[in-house]
N, C-alpha and C positions, 0 to 999 in steps of 0.2 A: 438497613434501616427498617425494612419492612418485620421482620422478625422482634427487632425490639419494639416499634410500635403494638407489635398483637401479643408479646408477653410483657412486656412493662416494666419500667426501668427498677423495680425493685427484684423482680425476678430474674432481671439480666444482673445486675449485682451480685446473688445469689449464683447464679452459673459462675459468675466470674470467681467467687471465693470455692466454688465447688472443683472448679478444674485443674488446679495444682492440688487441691488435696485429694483426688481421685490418684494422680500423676506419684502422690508421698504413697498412698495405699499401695499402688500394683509395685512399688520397688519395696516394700516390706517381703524380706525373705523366709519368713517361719509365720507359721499361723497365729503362732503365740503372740508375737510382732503387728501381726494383722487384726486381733481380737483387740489387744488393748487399744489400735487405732479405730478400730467401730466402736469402741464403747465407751472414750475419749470424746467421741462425736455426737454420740446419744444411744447408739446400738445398745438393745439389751440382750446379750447373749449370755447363756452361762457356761462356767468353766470349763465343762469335758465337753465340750465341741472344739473340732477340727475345721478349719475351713483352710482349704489351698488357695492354689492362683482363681481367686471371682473378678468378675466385670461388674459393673454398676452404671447405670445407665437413668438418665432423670433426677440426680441425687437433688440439685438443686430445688427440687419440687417436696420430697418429704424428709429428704436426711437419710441419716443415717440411723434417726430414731423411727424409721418406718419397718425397722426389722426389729425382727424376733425371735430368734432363736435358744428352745429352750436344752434340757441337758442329753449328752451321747446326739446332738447333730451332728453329720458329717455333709462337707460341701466342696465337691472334688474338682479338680482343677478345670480350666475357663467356661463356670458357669455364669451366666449373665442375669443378673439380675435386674429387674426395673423398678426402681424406686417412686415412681408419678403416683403411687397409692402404697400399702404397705403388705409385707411379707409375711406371714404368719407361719415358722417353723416348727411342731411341735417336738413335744418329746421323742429321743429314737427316730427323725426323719432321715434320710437317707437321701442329697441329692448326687446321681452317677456325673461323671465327666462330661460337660457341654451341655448342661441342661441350663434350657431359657425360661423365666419366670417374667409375663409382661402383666402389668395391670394397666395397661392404656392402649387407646387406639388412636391413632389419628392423623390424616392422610395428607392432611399438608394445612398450609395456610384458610382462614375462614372462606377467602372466595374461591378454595378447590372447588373444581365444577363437580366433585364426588362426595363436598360434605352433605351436601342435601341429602343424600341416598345414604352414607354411612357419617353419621356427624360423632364428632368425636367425644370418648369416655374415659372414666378412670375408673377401675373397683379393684378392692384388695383382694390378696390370694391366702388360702389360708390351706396349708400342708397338716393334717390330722396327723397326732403320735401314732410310731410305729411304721411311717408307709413309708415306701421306697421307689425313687423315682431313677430310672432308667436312663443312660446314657443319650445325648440326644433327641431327648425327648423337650418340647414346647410345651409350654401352660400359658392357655389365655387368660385374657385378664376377668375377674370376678370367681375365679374355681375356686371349688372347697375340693380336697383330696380325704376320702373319709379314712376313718382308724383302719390301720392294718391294713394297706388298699398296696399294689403291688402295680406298677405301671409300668410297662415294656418298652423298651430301648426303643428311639424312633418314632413314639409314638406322639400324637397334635391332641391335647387334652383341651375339649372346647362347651366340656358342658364337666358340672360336679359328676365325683365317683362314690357310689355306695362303700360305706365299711366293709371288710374283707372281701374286698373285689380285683380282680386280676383281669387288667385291661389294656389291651394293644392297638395299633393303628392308625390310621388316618381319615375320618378321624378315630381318638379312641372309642372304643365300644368295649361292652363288658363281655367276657369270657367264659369267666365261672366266679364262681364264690369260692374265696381262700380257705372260708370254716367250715365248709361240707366238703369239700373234697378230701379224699382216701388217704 
């Protein structure tokens, strides 16, 4: 009772229509199967994307229409995605195998004794055409991933990446720049 008192019986409605058709998503077997069910829902993806086995996570908060993916995206098998704000894929993104995209934070219920200190947020993500994100790799919530930016497998992306930057770690940090180099 406590959960639906602090999100509200319209938002628990919404979970509740969201969680069989999360349940119809992950047994779609071809991605082609899987595109037309994103965008049956509101998704605006276009045609030459690939997307494998994804997770979805918060749909009931923005949909399905909180994503964007535009054309040659690929999105490789159990990446997870958080729907509580919205995804911005551009042209030529590239996400590797098990990469996490969150746009929210938030640690529990209003009277965690740790909202005071970390109170909770939502901000969208938005992936710049061209870039390729690594196997493994986390993106918190609010990052912009800039054009041509190359992000290394394993790596906890917690603040934006300049265009042609090549960036690894924990957190990530920048490396070098992808258009000066030899």
């Amino acid at each position: 009772m406590k959960a639906l008192h602090e999100i509200g019986f319209s938002k628990a409605l919404r979970f509740g229509f969201w969680v069989p058709l999360l349940g119809l998503f992950s047994l779609a077997g071809y991605p082609q199967v899987r595109m037309v069910i994103l965008r049956i829902f509101g998704a605006r993806i276009r045609r030459s994307c690939i997307i494998h086995r994804v997770k979805f996570m918060n749909a009931y908060r923005k949909g399905f229409g909180g994503v964007y993916a535009g054309e040659e995206v690929f999105i490789g098998d159990e990446c997870l995605l958080d729907l509580a704000e919205s995804i911005t894929l551009e042209d030529q993104v590239t996400l590797a195998e098990r990469v996490v995209v969150l746009t929210h934070m938030n640690v529990g219920y209003r009277d965690h004794p740790l909202q005071k200190y970390f109170p909770a947020f939502a901000k969208p993500v938005v992936i710049k055409q061209g870039s390729f994100i690594g196997a493994n790799v986390t993106i918190l919530p609010g990052v912009t991933i800039g054009p041509r930016s190359f992000v290394a497998a394993g790596s906890v992306v917690t603040k934006d990446v300049s265009p042609d930057a090549l960036v690894g770690g924990v957190p990530a940090r920048q490396i070098r720049n992808i258009s000066t180099a030899a």
